[in-house]
N, C-alpha and C positions, 0 to 999 in steps of 0.2 A: 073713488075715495074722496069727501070731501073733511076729511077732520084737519086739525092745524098738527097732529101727533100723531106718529104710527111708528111702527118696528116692524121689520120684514128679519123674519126668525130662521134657526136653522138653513141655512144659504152656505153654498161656496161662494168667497167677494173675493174679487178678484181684485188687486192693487197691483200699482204698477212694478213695484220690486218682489210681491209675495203675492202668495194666494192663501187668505184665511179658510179650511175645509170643511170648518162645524162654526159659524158665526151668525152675528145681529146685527142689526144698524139700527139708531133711531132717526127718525127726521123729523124736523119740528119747523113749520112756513118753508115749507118746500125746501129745505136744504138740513143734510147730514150734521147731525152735531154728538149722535156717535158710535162710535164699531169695536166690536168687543169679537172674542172667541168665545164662543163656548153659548148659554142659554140665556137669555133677557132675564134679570133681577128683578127690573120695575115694575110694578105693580101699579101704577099712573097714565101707562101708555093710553091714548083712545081707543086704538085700535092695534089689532097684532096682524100679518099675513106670513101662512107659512112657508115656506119656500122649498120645502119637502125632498133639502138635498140639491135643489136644484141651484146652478150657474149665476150668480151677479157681474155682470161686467158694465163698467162703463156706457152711456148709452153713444152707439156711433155717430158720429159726426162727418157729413160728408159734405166737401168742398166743392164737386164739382157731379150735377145732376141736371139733366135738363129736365127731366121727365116722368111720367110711368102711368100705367092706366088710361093711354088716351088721351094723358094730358100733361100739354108743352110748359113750359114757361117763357119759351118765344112764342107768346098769344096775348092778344089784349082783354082775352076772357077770363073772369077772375073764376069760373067754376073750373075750366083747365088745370089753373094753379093748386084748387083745393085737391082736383082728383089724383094729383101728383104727389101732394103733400103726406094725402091722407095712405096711398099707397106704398109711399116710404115708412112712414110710422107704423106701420105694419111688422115691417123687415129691420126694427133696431131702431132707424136712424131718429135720434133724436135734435137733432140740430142741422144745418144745411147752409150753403151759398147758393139760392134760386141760382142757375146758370142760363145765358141766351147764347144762340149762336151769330153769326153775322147775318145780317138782312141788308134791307137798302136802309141807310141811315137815318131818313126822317122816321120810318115803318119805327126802326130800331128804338129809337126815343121816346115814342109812343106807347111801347110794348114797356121798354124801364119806368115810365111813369103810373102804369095800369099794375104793374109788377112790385109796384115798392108799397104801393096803395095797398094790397091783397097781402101782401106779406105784410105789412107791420100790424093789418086788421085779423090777421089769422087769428082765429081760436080754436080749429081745430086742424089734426096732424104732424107732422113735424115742425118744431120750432126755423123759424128764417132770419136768418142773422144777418143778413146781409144777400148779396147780388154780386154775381162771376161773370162779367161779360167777356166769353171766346170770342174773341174778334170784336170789332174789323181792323186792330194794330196787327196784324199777322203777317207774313211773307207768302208772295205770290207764286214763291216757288215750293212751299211744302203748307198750303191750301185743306189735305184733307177731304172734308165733303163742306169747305165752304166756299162760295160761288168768289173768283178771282177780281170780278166785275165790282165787287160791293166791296173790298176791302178798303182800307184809310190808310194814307204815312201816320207817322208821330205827330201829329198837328195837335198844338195845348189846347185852341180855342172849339179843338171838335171831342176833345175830350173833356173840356171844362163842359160841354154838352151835354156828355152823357151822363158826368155827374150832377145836373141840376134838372135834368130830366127825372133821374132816380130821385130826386129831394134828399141829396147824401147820403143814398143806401148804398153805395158800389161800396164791395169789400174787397174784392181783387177782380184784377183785369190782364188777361194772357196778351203779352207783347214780344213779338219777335223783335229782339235787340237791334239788329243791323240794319233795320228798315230806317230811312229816314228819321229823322227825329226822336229816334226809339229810346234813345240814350237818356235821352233834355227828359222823356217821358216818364222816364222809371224813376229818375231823380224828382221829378215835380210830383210823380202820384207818393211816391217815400216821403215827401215832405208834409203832404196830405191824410198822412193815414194810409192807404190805400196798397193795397198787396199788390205787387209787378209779379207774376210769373211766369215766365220764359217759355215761352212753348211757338208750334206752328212758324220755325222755327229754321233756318238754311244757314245761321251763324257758324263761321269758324270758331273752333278754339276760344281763340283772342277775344271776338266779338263776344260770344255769350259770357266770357273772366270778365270784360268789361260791362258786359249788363251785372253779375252778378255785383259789383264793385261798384256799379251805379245804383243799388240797392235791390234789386229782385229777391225776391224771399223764397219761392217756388219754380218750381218746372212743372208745367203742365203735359201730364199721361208720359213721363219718362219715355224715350226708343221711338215714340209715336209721333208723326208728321214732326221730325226731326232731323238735324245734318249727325248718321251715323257718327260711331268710332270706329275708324281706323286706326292701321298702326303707323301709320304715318300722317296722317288727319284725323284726330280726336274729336274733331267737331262738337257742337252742343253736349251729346251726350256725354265723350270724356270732359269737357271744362264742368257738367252736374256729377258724374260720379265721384271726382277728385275731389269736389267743393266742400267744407265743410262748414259752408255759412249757408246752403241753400238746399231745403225740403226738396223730395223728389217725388209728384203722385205716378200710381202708378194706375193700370186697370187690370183686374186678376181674374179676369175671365177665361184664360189659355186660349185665347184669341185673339187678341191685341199684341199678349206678349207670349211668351213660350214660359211655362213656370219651372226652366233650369234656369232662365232669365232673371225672375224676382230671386233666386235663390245667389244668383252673382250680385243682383243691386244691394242686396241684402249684404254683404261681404262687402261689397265696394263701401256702402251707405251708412250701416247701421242701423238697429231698429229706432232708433232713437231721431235720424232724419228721412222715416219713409212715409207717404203718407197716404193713404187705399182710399180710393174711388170710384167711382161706379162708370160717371159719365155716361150714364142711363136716360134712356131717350122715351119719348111718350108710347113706344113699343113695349117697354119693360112690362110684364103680364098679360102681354098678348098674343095667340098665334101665329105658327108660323105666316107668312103670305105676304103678297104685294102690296104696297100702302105707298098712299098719296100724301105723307107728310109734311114734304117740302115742296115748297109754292111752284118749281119749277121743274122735279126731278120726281120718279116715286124710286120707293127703295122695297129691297126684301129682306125679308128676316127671315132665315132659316139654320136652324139648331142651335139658336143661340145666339149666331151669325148675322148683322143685320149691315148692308151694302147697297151701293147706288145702285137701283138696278139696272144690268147690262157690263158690270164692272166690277170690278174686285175692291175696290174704294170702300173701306170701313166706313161705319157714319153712326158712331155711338156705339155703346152698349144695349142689352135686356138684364142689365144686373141689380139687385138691390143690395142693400148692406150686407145683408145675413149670408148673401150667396160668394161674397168676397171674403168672410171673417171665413166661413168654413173651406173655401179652395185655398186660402194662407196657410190655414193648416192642416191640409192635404198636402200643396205643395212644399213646404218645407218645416223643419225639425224647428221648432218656437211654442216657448210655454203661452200659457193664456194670456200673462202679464207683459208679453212681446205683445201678441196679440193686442192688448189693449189699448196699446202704445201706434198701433199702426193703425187701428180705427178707430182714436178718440182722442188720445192727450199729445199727437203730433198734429192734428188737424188744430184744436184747441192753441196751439203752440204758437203756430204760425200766425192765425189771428189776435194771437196775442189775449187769450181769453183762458189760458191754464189756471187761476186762479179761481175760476168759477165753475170751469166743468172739462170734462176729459178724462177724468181719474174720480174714483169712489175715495174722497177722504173728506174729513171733517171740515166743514163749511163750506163743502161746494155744492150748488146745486145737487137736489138727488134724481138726477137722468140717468137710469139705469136700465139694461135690458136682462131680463130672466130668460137661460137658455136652458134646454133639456139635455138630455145626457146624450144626443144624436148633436149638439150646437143648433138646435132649432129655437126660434124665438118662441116664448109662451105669450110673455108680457113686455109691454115697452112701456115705463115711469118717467111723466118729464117733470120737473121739481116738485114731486110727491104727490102728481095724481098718476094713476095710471089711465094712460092713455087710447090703450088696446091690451087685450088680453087674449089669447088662443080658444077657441073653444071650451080643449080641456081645462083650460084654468079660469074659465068666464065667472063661474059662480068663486070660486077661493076671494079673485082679485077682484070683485067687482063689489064687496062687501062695505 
């Protein structure tokens, strides 16, 4: 669609307190200016697309992805990045934090500079808003699948690196609190702009109350490479449950976490600070099998399942957006406007971007995904083009 006016007709829109069940929207320069119930009056529109019943939600926004199709964003190939891009935009997401994992540091700076280049030149796939680098601020005692060797204390001048390597694209960066310098870290990247989220993680209690109080906004994959709760040591995860200043992601594959799990964060949290991720790796759409993806190590992927191989060691996801929105509502009793909340306007929230997108209301960007009456994606719109369309819907939205 290239007009500067359209109306997407007959739609269920999904907002974040309601769901309108027979409605319209119009969008004029890529952004909502307005949502009615009931059938388009206007006689002016450019163009109309029918929506034939079908789902408006929000388009998903995901924080934390390394990957999918083959292709990393710890690469210094910018076709990598596209293939990653383009295979999320598929699946809903319209918006992202490119994520890296830890490398050897110089590698590491190299790959953020190639990476900020690709993402701010994007024009096709999902939108990139910024850069999530997991590691190398992480603790050596709950590592994950990232190599012990290549991790960094809280040192400012190697973090002032990595953000001028990026040319100030880092949007958030996971720091375990209690490491060295971790503290001085959070407070100097808060100062910066720049999201602290708590993850990879062996803080007591006190330690991660004190990261969050030194400004951390997030926890990165909730339960995951983190110091449990106990009932007598509440560790990382009781100081994010309890917290009411601090976003929790989660990954909702029932493999990471067990989904009576999301259904307690959910109670502990609120849909209002939870926030769904994929942490989907360059495996995501790929068969199962053995793969050489890390420089050092190969991993397997099987049933969904993807591990060091030789070891029980998680190392990412195969999920995309669309396969998280619908296991949320599998696993637990939440309208669609929860739903939307947990993969669009808490993500938005955190970055501090809810005024532009997250939520279908007037004046916000119109990034929205059409779901069929199974939650399957048809179409993904990022400010009023459509971006991808399903087959079945190629000819409607391609109009």
């Amino acid at each position: 669609m290239q007009s500067d006016t359209c109306v997407i007709r007959n739609a269920r829109i999904v907002q974040p307190e309601n769901v309108i069940p027979h409605g319209f929207l119009e969008i004029t320069k890529g952004r909502i200016v307005r949502i009615s119930e009931g059938e388009d009056s206007s006689s002016s529109t450019e163009c109309t697309f029918d929506a034939k019943g079908a789902t408006l939600t929000p388009g998903f926004i995901d924080l934390h992805v390394h990957g999918g199709n083959g292709g990393t964003f710890t690469s210094l190939d910018p076709a990598e990045h596209n293939l990653a891009r383009e295979f999320h935009l598929k699946s809903g997401t319209t918006s992202m934090l490119a994520t890296t994992h830890t490398t050897e540091f110089s590698s590491l700076l190299a790959i953020l500079s190639a990476l900020s280049k690709s993402s701010r030149s994007n024009k096709n796939g999902s939108k990139v808003l910024g850069i999530h680098t997991e590691g190398p601020f992480i603790s050596e005692y709950k590592p994950g699948a990232h190599v012990v060797a290549q991790l960094k204390l809280g040192n400012l001048p190697e973090i002032d690196e990595v953000i001028s390597s990026a040319d100030n694209f880092i949007s958030m960066v996971t720091i375990a609190p209690e490491i060295p310098g971790g503290l001085e870290m959070i407070r100097y990247l808060s100062k910066k702009n720049i999201i602290s989220s708590i993850g990879h993680t062996n803080a007591t209690y006190m330690q991660a109350i004190a990261g969050i109080e030194a400004g951390a906004r997030s926890a990165t994959h909730l339960f995951n490479a983190m110091s449990p709760l106990s009932h007598r040591d509440p560790g990382a995860v009781g100081a994010i449950l309890g917290n009411e200043e601090i976003f929790a992601e989660l990954i909702l594959d029932g493999i990471h976490i067990d989904e009576a799990i999301f259904r307690i964060a959910l109670k502990c949290k609120g849909v209002d600070h939870i926030n769904l991720i994929t942490d989907a790796t360059s495996l995501a759409g790929f068969p199962d099998g053995k793969y050489k993806v890390l420089s050092d190590r190969a991993v397997t992927k099987e049933g969904g399942k993807i591990v060091i191989s030789g070891t029980d060691t998680l190392a990412g996801s195969v999920l995309d957006m669309n396969m998280v929105y619908k296991n949320a509502a599998k696993f637990a009793r939440i309208s669609q406007s929860e739903l939307s909340k947990l993969t669009s306007l808490n993500a938005a929230k955190i970055l501090g971007k809810e005024s532009d997108i997250g939520s279908i209301e007037i004046g916000k960007f119109a990034d929205l995904v059409l779901l069929d009456s199974e939650l399957k994606v048809c179409g993904t719109m990022i400010e009023g083009q459509w971006k991808y369309s399903s087959d079945v819907w190629k000819e409607e939205l391609s109009r």
